[in-house]
N, C-alpha and C positions, 0 to 999 in steps of 0.2 A: 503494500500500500504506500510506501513511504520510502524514498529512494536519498539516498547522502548528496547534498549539491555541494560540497565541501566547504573550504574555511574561507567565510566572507570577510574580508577588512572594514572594521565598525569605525566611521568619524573619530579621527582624535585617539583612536583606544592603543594600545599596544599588544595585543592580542587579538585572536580571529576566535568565530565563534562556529560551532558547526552549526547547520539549516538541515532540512529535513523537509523535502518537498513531497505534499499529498499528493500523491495522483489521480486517487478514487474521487470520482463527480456524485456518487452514490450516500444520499441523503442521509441513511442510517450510519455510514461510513465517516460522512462530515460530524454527525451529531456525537458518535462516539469518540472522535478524535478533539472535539471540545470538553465532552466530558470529562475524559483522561488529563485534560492542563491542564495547566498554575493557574489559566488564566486567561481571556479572550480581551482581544484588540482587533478592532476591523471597520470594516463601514456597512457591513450586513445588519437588520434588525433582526432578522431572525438568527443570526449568530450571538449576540447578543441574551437576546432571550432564552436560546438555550443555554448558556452559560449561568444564565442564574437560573434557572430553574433547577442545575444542578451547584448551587449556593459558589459560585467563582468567580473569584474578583474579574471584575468587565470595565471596559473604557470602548467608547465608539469615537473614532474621528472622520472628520469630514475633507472631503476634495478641496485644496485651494478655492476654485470655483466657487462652490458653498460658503467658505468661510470667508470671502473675500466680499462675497454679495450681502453677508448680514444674515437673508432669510433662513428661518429656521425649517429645520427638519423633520423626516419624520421619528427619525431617534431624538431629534429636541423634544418630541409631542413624547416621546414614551418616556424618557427619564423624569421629566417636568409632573408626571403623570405617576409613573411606578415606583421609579428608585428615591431610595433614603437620601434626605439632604445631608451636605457634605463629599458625598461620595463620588470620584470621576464621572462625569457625564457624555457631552459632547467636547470633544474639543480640536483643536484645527492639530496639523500633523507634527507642524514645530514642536508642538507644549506634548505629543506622544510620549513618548520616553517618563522626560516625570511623572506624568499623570498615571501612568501603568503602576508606574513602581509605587505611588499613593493607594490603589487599587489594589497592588498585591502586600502594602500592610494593613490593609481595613483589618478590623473585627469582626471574624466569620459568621459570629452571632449577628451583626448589622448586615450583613450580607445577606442570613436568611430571614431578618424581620420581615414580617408581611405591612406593606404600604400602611395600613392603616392603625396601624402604631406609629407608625415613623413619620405618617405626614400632619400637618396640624390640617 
């Protein structure tokens, strides 16, 4: 399912990190390959959504394009709507990086609050 694309040179780092490309397009394939990580980053909603349904720190970021124009999204409509304040949302691709690693120290407990605790 997963093939080595070997060691990527990361901006600025001094070390390379390995990648590991999906190749399966196969839905239950996709969903179980979020389930298994630390963590989801993407611009999918529905990647997103699975990722918390299975309680994993999630950050969605958006196209240049989008983030350039202002108007909001449909993952703006779903964080503003689902996810606990505080916790990574939408964010443009520069602020990616930190905002993950914010996401991957939440409080797993705040990760599976259900909304309606967590929103006023």
């Amino acid at each position: 399912m997963a093939r080595r694309a070997g060691p990527i040179p990361q901006s600025g780092a001094t070390h390379a990190s390995r990648v590991h490309v999906f190749e399966s397009a196969h839905i239950l394939d996709i969903c179980a390959l979020i389930a298994g990580s630390r963590g989801f980053a993407g611009t999918s909603l529905h990647g997103r959504i699975v990722a918390e349904a299975f309680v994993l720190p999630r950050v969605s970021f958006v196209s240049p394009d989008v983030a350039m124009g202002g108007k909001p999204c449909k993952q703006h409509a779903y964080v503003a709507t689902w996810e606990m304040a505080g916790l990574p949302g939408v964010v443009r691709l520069d602020e990616l990086a930190a905002r993950l690693e914010q996401a991957l120290r939440a409080n797993p407990r705040e990760l599976a609050m259900p909304v309606h605790e967590g929103k006023n």
